[in-house]
C-alpha positions, 0 to 999 in steps of 0.5 A, spaced: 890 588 391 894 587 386 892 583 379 896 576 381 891 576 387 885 577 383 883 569 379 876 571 376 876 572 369 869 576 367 866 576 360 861 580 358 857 582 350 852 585 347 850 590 351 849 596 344 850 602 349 846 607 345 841 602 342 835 604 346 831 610 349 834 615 353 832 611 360 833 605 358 840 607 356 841 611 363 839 603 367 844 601 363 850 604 365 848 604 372 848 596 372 855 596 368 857 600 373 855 595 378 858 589 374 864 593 374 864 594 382 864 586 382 869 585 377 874 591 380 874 587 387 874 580 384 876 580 377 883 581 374 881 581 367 874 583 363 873 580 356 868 584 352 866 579 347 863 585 341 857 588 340 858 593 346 856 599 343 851 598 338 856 603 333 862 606 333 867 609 328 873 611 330 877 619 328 883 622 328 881 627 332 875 626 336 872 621 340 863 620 338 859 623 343 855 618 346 859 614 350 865 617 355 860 614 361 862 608 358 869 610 356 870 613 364 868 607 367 873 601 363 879 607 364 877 606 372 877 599 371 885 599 367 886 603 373 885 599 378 889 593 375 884 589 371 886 587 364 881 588 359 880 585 353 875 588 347 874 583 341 870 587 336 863 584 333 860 586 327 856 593 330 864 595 334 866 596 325 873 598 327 876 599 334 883 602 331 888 604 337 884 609 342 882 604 346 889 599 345 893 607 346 890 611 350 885 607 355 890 602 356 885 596 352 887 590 349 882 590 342 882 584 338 878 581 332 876 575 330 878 568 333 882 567 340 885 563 345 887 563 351 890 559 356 889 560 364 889 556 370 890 550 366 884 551 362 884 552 355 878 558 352 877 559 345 873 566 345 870 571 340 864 575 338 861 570 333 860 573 326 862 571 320 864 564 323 863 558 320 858 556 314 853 562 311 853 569 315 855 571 309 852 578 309 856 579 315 862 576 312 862 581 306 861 587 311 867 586 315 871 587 309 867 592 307 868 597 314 875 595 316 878 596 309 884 601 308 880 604 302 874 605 305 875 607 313 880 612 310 874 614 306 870 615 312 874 619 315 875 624 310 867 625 311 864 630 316 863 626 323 856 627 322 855 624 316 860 618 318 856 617 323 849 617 321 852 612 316 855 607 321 848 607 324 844 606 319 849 599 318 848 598 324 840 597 322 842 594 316 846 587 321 840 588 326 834 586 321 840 581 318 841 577 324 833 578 326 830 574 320 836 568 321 835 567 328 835 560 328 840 559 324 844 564 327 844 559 334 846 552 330 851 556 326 855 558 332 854 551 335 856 547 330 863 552 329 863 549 336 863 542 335 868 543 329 873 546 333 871 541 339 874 535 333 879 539 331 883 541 338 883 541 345 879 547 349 875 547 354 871 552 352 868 556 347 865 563 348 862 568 344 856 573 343 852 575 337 846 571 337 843 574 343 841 566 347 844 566 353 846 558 355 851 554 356 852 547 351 856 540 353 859 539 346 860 531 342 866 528 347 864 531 353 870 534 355 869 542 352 863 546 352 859 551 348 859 558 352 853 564 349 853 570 354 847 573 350 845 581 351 843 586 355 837 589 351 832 584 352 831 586 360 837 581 362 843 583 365 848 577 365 855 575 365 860 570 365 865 568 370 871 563 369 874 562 378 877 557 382 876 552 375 868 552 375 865 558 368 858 560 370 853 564 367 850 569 372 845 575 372 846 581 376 
């Protein structure tokens, strides 16, 4: 079956693999591959809204342990002829080409469109955007500076990636304490777009609360696929015109 025949677009985010315990860990990575069975029989592309390993820096030499089961399933899904798309969320810090070189995975930052079967989705992970959040603002410029990657990666592996975990901590306390504002903050950087140009959806991750929204006007909709750290297992899913929200 080739990619043409295929019409389900598949989105995912938040998952912070190499968050939580050894076994939730485990349960984790056996329902991505189950997710990732269902997309390779119907999906012909997975969108990755961010945050999908809970940190992640690259080298030019090495590739951190930790997560090569979650690499090896995203190499089967390209092989099998599904596109994916990985958008980087504030935990991701810098895809550099690895993924776009090496596994055949188209990496993005920041705010995106797309434009499929007539419809029109604007996606991205969800940080930064819109008034305040400036603590993620001023991180992303920190972390993907020319400057300071190249200083990491003059550091020992070990002592780079300890600090990548210990940012990682850093943002999670962040978003914890503006949790509410996190919510509006995103629905509002929805509603503006909704004013300011056509779309039908508007996707994204982050806050972690899962829902769909009708946006002011009636003709877009406000998309959050919230995380897989909670107990939930859910995805999103564009066919046949319709964009639901599911759960495993």
């Amino acid at each position: 079956m080739n990619r043409g025949e295929k019409q389900a677009i598949f989105f995912i985010s938040d998952l912070h693999i190499g968050l939580q315990d050894e076994k939730s860990e485990l349960l984790k990575m056996e329902n991505l591959e189950r997710l990732f069975a269902i997309i390779k029989a119907e999906g012909r592309s997975l969108y990755m809204l961010g945050d999908i390993m809970d940190y992640w820096m690259e080298f030019r030499h090495l590739i951190p342990k930790g997560f090569t089961r979650l690499i090896c399933l995203l190499t089967d899904l390209v092989r099998h002829n599904v596109e994916v798309v990985y958008v980087a969320g504030n935990h991701d810090f810098y895809l550099g080409r690895y993924f776009d070189d090496e596994l055949g995975i188209k990496t993005l930052y920041g705010v995106n469109e797309l434009l499929y079967n007539g419809r029109k989705f604007i996606f991205a992970h969800g940080d930064g955007l819109g008034k305040g959040d400036y603590g993620c603002k001023f991180f992303a410029r920190m972390v993907r500076n020319r400057f300071n990657l190249a200083l990491l990666s003059g550091f020992h592996p070990d002592l780079a990636i300890g600090l990548m975990k210990m940012l990682s901590q850093l943002s999670r306390k962040h978003k914890q304490v503006d949790r509410v504002f996190e919510i509006n903050r995103l629905l509002s950087v929805a509603e503006s777009l909704s004013v300011e140009k056509d779309f039908d959806y508007f996707v994204c991750g982050h806050n972690h609360v899962k829902g769909i929204s009708e946006l002011s006007g009636g003709k877009s909709r406000y998309v959050n696929l919230g995380t897989w750290i909670d107990g939930t297992l859910p995805y999103g899913v564009f066919d046949h015109g319709v964009f639901q929200l599911r759960e495993l």
